[in-house]
N, C-alpha and C positions, 0 to 999 in steps of 0.2 A: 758370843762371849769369847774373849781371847784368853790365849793360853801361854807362860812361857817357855818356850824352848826349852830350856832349866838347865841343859847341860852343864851341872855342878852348878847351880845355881846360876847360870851367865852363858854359856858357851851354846817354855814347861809351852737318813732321813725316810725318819719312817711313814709309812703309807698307813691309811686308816685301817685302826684292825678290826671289825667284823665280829663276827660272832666267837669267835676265839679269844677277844678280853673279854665277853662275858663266863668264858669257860674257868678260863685263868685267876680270874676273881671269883668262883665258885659260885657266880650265878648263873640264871636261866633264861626262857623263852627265847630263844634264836629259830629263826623259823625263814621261809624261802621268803618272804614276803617283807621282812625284819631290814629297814636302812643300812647303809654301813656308818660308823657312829665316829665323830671324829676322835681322832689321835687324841691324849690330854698327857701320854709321853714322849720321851725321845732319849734316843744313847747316846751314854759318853765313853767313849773308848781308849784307850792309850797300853804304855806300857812302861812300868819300872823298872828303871836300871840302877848297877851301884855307880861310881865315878870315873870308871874304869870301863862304861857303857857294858858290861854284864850283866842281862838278866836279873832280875829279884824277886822270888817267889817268898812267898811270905809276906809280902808287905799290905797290912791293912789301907784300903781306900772306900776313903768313905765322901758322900754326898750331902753338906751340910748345910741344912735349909735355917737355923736358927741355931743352936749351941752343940756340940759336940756329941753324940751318945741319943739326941734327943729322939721321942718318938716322932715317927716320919721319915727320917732319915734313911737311906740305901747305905747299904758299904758292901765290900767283898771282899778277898783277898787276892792277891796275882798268883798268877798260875806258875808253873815251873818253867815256861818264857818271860815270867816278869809281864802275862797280859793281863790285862781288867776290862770289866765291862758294866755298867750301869745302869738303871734306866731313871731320868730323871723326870720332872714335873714341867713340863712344856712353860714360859714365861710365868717361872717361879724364880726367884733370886737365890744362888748358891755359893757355895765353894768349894771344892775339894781337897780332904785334910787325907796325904798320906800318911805313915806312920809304922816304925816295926822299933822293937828291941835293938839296943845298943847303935839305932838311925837317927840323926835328926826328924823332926817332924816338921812337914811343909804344907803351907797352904796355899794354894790358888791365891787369885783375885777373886773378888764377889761377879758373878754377872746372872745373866738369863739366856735361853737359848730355847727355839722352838722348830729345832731341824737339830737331825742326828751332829754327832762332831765328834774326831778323832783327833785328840787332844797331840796325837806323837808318845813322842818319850821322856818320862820326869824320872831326874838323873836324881837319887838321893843319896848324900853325903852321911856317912857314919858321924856319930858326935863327937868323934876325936878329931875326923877333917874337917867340920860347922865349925868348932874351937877354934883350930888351927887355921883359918881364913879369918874369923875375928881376931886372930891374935898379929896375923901378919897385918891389918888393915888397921887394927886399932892400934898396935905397940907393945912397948913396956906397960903393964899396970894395963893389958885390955880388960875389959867386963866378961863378963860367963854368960853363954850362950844360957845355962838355967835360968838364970836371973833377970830378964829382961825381956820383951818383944819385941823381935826383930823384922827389919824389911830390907832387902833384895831387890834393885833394881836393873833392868841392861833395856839401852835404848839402841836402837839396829835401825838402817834404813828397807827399803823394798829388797833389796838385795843379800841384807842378812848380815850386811857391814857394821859395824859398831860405831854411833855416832861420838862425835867428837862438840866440847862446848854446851852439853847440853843440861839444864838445872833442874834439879826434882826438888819439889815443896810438898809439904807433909802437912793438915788440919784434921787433926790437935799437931802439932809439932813434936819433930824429934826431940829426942836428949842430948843426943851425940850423932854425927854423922860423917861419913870418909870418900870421896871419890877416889878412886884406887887408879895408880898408875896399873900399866901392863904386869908388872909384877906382885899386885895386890898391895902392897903400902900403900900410905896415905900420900896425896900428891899435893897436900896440902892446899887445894885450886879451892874453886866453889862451881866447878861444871866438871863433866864425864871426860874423863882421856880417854877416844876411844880410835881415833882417826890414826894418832902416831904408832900402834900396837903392829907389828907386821901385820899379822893374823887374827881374828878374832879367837881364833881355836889357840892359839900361843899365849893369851892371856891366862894369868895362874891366880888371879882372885877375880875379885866382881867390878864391877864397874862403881857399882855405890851400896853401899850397906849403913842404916842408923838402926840405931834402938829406941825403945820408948822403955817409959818405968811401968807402964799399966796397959791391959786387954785397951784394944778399943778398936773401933771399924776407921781407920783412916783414907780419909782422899787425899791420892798421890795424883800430882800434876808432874807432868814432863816438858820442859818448855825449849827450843830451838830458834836461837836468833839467824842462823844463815843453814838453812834457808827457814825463813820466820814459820814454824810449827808448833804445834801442842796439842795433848792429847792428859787425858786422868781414867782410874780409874780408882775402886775402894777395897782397901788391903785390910783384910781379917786379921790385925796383927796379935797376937797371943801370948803370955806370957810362955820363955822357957821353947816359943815356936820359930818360925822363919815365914814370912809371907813371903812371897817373889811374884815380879812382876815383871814383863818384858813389852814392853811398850817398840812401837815402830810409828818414825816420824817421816 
């Protein structure tokens, strides 16, 4: 399962345990003679930060196998490093919805994973700078981050460079959508500017952001005509949320 880098949204393996998940699940008979029982978990690890790469303790993370809240579900809270720690369901499909007070709320991409993973660091944006990246990218008269289901895109090569050229398609389709110059405006194009930017870290908005009007599990394709690549993946997109995705071509 990938994860994106997220910095600001742009810039998101365990061995078989033995007689000790029988303990752990409050049951019995472990005995000298007793197999060791395959793994049917695995951790997801990482750590939150604000925008400003500080720490964020408090922030709800949760592991969401079907709707939000649901039963099954794992969540935690970060610790006073901004650490988490989870254990997920070995090739089960998920996502990960952070979440705290007066923060945007982000999700993952959907995927599966049957080996531990250390996800890094997921930057999360207070909803007054969510706002103020939808307002530089969309303009006069942008939409409210409440109002809408958002998605987040940054395409990067092996290197961690910001590709340039490159086109993301949405099924169901956007409403509205922006490929952002280096300085988060609309560049009015129909691919990523991401080649002309000094830095990828000097960039001050996202590479691409659209909205939708309604919940829905969307497939994002990433498509690269030079050199000819593509890649997709399916964004949780939520009302009132932000999915993000960080695709490498």
């Amino acid at each position: 399962m990938k994860y994106i880098k997220n910095n600001y949204l742009q810039k998101i393996t365990l061995a078989g345990i033995a007689c000790s998940l029988l303990l752990l699940t409050g049951l019995s008979g472990c005995s000298s003679s007793d197999s060791t029982p395959a793994a049917t978990t695995v951790t997801i690890s990482g750590k939150v930060s604000d925008t400003a790469d500080v720490a964020e303790p408090g922030v709800a993370v949760e592991v969401v196998y079907t709707t939000p809240g649901a039963a099954g579900n794992v969540s935690t809270t970060t610790n006073a490093s901004g650490d988490f720690s989870l254990t997920v369901n070995k090739n089960t499909t998920f996502y990960v919805r952070i979440s705290k007070t007066d923060f945007a709320t982000l999700n993952s991409e959907k995927g599966s994973t049957d080996v531990d993973e250390a996800v890094g660091t997921l930057n999360i944006p207070t909803s007054d700078e969510a706002q103020g990246l939808i307002n530089q990218a969309f303009g006069l008269g942008a939409p409210l981050l409440a109002n809408h289901a958002w998605l987040v895109v940054g395409v990067e090569d092996a290197s961690g460079d910001e590709l340039n050229g490159v086109t993301i398609a949405s099924v169901p389709a956007e409403t509205d959508e922006v490929y952002a110059n280096c300085d988060g405006t609309d560049s009015n194009g129909g691919a990523t500017t991401g080649a002309i930017c000094p830095l990828p870290d000097e960039r001050e908005g996202v590479q691409y952001i659209a909205y939708f009007d309604a919940t829905a599990d969307v497939t994002v394709t990433a498509t690269s005509t030079v050199p000819p690549a593509a890649d997709n993946a399916t964004a949780p997109v939520r009302m009132g949320e932000i999915a993000f995705i960080d695709f490498e071509l």
